[in-house]
N, C-alpha and C positions, 0 to 999 in steps of 0.2 A: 370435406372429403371423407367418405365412407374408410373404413379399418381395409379392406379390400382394394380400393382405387390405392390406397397408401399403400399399401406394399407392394401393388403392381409397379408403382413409382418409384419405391427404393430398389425392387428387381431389378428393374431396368437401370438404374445408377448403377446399382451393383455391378452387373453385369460389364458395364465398361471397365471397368476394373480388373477384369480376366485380360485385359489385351498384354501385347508383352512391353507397350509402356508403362508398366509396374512387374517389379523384383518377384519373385517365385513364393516369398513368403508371404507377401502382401497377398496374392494370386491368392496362396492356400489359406489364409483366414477370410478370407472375402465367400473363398469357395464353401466355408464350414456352415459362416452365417445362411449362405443361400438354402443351405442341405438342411438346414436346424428345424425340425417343426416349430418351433417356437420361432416366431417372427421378429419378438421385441428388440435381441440387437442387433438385427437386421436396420429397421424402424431408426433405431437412437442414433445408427450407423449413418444412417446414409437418408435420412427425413430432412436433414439440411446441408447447407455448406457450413462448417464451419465458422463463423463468422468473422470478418478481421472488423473490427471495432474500432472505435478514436485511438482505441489505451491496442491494437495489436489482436494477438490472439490468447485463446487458452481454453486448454478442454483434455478430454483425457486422453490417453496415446491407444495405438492402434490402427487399423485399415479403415477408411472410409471417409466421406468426404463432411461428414461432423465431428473427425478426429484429427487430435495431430500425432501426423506421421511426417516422414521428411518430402513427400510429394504435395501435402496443404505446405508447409512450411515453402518450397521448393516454389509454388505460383505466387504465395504473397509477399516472398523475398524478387521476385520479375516482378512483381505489381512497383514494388517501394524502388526498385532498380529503374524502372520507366519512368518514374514518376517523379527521381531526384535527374534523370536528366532529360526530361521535360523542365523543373522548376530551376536547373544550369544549364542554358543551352550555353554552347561553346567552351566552356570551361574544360578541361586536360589533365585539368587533378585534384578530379574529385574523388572523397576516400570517407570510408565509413569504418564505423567500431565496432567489432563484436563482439562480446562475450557469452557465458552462458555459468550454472551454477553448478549443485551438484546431482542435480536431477537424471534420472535414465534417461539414456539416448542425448543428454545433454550439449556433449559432446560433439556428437553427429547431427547431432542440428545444428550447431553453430558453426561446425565445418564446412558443411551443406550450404548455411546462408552466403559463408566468404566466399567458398565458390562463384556461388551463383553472381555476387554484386565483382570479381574479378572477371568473369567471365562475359559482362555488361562492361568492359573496360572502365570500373570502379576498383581505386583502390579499398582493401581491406585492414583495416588493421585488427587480428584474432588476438584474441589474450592466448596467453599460454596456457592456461588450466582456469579453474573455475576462479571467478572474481564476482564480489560483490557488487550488486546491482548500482550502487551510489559511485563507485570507482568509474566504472563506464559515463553513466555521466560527465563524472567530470574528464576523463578522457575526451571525449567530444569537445569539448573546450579546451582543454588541454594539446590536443592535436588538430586543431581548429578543422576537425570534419565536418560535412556536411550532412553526416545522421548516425545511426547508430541500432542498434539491435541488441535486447539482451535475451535466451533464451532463460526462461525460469516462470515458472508457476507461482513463484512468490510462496507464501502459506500454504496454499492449496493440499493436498493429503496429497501419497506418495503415486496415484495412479495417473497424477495430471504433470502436463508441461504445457508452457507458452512463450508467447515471443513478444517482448516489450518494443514499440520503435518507436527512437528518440529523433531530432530534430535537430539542427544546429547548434541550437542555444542550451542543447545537452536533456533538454526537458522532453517528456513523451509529446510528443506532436497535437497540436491544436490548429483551429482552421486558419487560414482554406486546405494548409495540409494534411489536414486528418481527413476530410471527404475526396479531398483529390487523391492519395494514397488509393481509398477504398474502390472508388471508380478504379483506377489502373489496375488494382488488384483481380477485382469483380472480370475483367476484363481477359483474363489470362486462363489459358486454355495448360494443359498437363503438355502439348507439345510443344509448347512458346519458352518453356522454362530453360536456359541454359544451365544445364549442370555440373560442364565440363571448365574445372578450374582454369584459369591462368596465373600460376608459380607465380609468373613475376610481380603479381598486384595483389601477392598476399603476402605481408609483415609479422609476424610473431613478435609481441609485446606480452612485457612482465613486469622487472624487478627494479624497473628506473620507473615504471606512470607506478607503482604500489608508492616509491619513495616520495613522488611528486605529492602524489596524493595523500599521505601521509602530513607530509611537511604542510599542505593545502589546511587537512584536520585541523591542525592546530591554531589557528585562526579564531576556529569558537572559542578558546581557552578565553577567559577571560579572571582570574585572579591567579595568578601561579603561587602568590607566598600563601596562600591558603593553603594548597598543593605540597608545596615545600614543607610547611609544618603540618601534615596529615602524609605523607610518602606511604606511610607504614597502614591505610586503609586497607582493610582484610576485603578481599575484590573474592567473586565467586562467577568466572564463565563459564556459560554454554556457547558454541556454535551451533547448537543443534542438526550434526550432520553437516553445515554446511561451509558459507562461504566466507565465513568471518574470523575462521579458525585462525587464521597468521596473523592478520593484518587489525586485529581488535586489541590482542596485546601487544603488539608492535606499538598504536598507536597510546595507548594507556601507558606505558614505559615511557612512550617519549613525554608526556604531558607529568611524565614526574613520578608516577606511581611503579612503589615497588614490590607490592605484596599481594601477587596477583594469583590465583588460584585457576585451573582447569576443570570442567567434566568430562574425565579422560575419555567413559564410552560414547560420548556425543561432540567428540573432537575428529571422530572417524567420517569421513568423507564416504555418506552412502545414501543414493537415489532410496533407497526403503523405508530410509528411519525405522530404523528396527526396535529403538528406544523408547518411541514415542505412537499412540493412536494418530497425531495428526500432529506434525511442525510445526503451528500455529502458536504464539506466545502468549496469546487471547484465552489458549488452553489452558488451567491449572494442571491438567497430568504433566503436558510437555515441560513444567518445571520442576517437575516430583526428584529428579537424580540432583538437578542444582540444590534444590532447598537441602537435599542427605545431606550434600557434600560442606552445603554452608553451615550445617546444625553440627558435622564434624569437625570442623575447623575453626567453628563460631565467628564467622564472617560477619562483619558489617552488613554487606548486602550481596545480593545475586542477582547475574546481568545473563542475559542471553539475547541471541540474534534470531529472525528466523532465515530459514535456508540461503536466499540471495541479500541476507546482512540491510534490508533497509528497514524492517522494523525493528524495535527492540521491548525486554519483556525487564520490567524491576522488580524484586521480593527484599522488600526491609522489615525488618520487624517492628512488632506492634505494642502496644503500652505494656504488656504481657509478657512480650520476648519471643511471641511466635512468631511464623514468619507469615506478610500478609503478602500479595501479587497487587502491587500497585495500578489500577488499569489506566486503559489509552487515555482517559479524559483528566484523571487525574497528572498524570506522566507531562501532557502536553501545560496543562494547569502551573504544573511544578518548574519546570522549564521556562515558561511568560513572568513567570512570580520572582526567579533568580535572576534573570536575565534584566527584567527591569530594576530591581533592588540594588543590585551590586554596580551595574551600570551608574545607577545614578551616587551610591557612595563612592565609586572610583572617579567616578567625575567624567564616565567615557558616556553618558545617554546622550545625544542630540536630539533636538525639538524637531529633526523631519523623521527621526527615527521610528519604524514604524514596522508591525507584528500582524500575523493574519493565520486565520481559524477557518475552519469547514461550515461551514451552514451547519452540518450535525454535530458539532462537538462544542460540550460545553460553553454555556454563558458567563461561567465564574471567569473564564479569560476576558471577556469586553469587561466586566466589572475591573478587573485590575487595573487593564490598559486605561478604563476612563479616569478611574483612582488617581493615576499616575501619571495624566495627559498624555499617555503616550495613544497614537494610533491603529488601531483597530479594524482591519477588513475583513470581512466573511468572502468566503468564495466558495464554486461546487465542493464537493467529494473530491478527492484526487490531487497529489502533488502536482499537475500539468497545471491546475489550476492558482495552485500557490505559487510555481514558477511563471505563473504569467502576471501576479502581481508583483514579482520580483525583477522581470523584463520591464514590466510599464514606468515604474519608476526609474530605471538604473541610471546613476549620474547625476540624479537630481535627491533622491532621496536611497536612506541606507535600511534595507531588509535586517531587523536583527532576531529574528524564531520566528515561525511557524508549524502549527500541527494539525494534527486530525484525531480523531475520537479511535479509530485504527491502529495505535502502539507506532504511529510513526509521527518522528518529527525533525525538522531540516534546523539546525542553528548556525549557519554560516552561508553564504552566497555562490562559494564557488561551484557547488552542485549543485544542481535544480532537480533531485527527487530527494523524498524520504531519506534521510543517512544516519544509520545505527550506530558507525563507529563512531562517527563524530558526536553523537546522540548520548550514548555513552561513555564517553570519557569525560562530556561536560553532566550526564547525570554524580558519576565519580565523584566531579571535582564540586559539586551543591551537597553530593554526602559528606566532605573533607568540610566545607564548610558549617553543615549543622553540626558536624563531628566537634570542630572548633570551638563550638559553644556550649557543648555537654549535649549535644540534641542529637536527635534520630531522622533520618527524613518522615517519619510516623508523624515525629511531634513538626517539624516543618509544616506536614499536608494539615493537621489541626489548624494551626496557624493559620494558615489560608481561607479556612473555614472558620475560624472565629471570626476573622476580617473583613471575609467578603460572602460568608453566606455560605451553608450548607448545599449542596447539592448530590443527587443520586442519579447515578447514568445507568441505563440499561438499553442492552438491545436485545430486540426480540427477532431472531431469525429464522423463518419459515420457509425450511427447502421442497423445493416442488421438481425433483425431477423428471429428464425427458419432453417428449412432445406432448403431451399432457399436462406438464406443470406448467412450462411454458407458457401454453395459451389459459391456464388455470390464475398464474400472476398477473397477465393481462388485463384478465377479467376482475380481480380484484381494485386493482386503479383505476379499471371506469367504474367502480361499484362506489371506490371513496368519493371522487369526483361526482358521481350523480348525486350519493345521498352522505353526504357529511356526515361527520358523528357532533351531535348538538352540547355532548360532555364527554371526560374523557377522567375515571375515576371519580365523579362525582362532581370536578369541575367545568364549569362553564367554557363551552369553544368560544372566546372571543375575537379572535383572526384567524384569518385561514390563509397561508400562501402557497401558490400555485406558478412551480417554475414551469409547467410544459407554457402556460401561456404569459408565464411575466407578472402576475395578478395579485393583489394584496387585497384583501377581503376583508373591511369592519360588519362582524356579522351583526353588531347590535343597530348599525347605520346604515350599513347594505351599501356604504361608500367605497370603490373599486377603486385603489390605484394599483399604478405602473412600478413594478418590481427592477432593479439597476443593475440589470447582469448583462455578460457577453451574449450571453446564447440562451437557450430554449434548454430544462432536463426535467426528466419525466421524476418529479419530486412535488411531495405536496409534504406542506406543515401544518401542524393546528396547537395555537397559544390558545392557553387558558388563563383566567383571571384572577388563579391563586401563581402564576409565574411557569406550571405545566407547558414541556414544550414535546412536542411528539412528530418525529418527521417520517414520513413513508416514503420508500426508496425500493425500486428494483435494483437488485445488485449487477452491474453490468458485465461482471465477470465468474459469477456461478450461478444457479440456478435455485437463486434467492429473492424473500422480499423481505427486507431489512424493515423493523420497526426502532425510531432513534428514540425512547423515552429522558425527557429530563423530567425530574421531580424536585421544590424548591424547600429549605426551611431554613428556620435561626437556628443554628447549632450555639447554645449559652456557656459551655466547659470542653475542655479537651475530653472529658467521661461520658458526654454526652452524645458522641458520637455512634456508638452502639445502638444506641435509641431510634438516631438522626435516621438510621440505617433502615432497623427493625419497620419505622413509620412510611418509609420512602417505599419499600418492598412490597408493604402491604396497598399501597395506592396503585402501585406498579399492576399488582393482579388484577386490582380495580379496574386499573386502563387497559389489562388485554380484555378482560371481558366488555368493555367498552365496544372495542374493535371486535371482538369476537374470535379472537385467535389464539 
């Protein structure tokens, strides 16, 4: 399509947008883009639909039908309304969750969804103000609904919002629900949307599901007399603006800990983030006011949520006394490492008990779990996908952690996404315990690498926005796919896996087996022969193309780490220039 044919096409979207089924304001920015000589957010505006996706929606706020506003929100809350009573016919009382965080307009989008799902004579249950994304979860269970919604961008910088929707089982929606959603959704036109509430089938919930949930948390806890003789662990939070601000020390108080610290200006409840470039925990600035406040108070460590509380961010300090940002691989590493150890000196591990990891996050976890006979699954990206190893087994065997390379990670069963709080109170309770023994969690994470092997994670993120990047990422996946890369830093591609088709690749045999997954995802890996693993991934919710790098060595001392580092980095350059990015 010519630059010209496309903006004839987003005119003409446009232009529906003037009718008086849309607000005066919507009217008048819709009216600015058309008048703009500049075309381009015109173009960003309205060159697609917004997409509702497995995982929901998310994109930046605004007029147009590649944004969210409360009218995209408005058709793919009738899409998910049609679609849970197509999958309950006859049923009378049926009721959904919803939440939302502290994001602009947050509020009025989730008012908007209850609406619309009361207005389909679905019950609602609204939280009363903003609630962490892991709480809704397990609300869904909790109030044994039949789905659920969270509005929140997750991480995303302060311009985006989205709508997360969950499923019975409390977890974001997987098939056949996820493509039947998106057909119903697809389906729905701006005048099929009921917007007009019905009172009677909306609930206001708060301070009894936070209690539940709360009481729920404490389940991960797994040694309290370590707890009990550490109380006095120097704790440093962030909310970061967001949604974890009450209910993180609430939850840390009840698991025993008494010397718990705030960062007062990022306990403020604010769609801007004023504090921070970007509410991401992944960010080292967004933990620059936690690190002040921990080097003021000479904290043990420092904890932070991002905005809707499901992931979480660690800074302990390091052989030195500085403060270092623990990341997602290591975080989830640290977590598989306590959880199995102490399990088995309390005498609680069971032999069906059993732990599961992302395809892109660290391998130093299957080393442990093999280490330790405990069980080991890989599964996509995505908590929906950890939650559906934790459905398949349920009653038969017991889920005890799961993470992803992402700063999130789930240690208890009654929720099925990401949970920071609970994340958190059990990272606390592994600081109380290296506390216990003279140790730091620093010298903890050496530990794990004396034992199982050095590793360095990096990702390399290449943003491509607009309609342009777009079809720019596209092109990059059929580029890796036609022409592999034969080394990656100097080492040899020896396998190659390919989840769009299921495919495992011995490249020195050219022997093709069948890969053991649910589904089809546009993801390719390439092992190399020195232990090199590098997965490439389009990001399904920004306008991203995710490079996973692991890099392998023998870390020989705890001083040696430095080194481990310095050599992993430099291979690391190696393998973009590999790829070429």
């Amino acid at each position: 399509m010519s630059n010209e044919e496309l903006i004839k096409k987003c005119t003409e979207t446009a232009e529906k947008w003037l009718s008086p089924a849309f607000d005066a304001e919507t009217q008048a920015e819709v009216k600015a883009m058309l008048e703009n000589e500049d075309k381009t957010p015109l173009i960003d505006a309205f060159y697609q639909n917004l997409e509702f996706g497995t995982g929901g929606l998310r994109g930046i706020m605004g007029a147009g039908t590649n944004r969210m506003n409360k009218y995209i929100v408005g058709m793919a809350t009738q899409g998910f309304a049609n679609y849970i009573l197509k999958a309950f016919p006859g049923r009378t009382d049926l009721s959904v969750v919803v939440g939302h965080d502290c994001r602009n307009n947050g509020r009025m989008f989730a008012e908007t969804v209850a609406a619309i799902f009361s207005a389909n004579g679905i019950k609602a249950y609204l939280f009363e103000s903003l609630r962490p994304t892991p709480e809704i979860s397990f609300a869904i269970r909790q109030l044994g609904a039949q789905a659920g919604v969270n509005v929140t961008a997750s991480h995303n910088p302060r311009e985006y919002n989205g709508y997360k929707a969950y499923w019975e089982d409390g977890a974001q929606v997987l098939a056949p629900h996820d493509t039947g959603i998106i057909d119903e959704v697809n389906k729905v036109t701006i005048d099929d949307v009921k917007f007009e509430a019905n009172p009677d089938l909306i609930e206001i919930i708060g301070g009894e599901m936070d209690f539940d949930y709360m009481t729920a948390v404490h389940e991960a806890l797994i040694d309290q007399e370590v707890i009990n003789r550490q109380k006095d662990l120097n704790i440093v939070y962030s909310a970061m603006h967001g949604t974890g601000r009450v209910i993180v020390p609430l939850c840390l108080r009840s698991w025993g800990f008494q010397n718990i610290h705030v960062v007062p200006e990022q306990m403020v409840v604010d769609g801007d983030f004023p504090t921070v470039v970007s509410p991401n925990p992944e960010n080292a600035e967004a933990m620059t006011l936690g690190m002040k406040l921990g080097t003021k108070l000479n904290a043990d460590l420092v904890v932070a949520t991002d905005p809707d509380a499901d992931r979480l961010a660690i800074v302990c300090r390091d052989n030195k006394g500085e403060w270092m940002i623990i990341n997602g691989n290591q975080t989830a590493m640290m977590f598989c490492y306590y959880i199995i150890k102490n399990k088995k000196a309390l005498g609680t591990l069971a032999p069906t008990d059993f732990l599961v990891k992302t395809i892109v996050t660290t391998e130093v976890i299957a080393e442990i779990a093999k280490k330790n006979n405990v069980e080991i699954r890989d599964c996509y990206t995505g908590f929906k996908w950890i939650a559906r190893e934790i459905a398949i087994s349920e009653g038969k065997q017991k889920y005890i952690g799961g993470g992803e390379e992402s700063f999130g990670f789930l240690p208890f069963d009654k929720v099925r996404d990401k949970d920071a709080p609970a994340s958190i109170c059990l990272i606390c309770e592994i600081a109380a315990w290296a506390k216990d023994q003279g140790k730091t969690l620093y010298d903890l994470l050496m530990e794990i690498y004396l034992e199982y092997g050095f590793s360095k994670e990096y990702t390399i993120n290449v943003t491509k926005p607009g309609k342009s990047g777009a079809d720019e990422i596209k092109q990059m996946m059929v580029d890796f796919r036609a022409n592999p890369p034969k080394e990656l830093g100097g080492a040899k591609v020896v396998t190659i896996k390919d989840y769009k088709t299921l495919e495992q690749t011995d490249v020195t045999t050219g022997t093709v087996t069948k890969l053991n997954f649910p589904t089809t995802s546009n993801v390719l890996q390439y092992f190399c022969e020195d232990g090199t693993k590098v997965s490439v991934r389009p990001s399904g919710t920004e306008p991203k193309i995710k490079f996973y790098c692991e890099v392998k060595d023998t870390m020989k001392c705890p001083g040696c780490y430095a080194g481990c580092t310095e050599k992993a980095m430099q291979k690391i350059e190696a393998i973009k220039k590999s790829l070429n990015v």
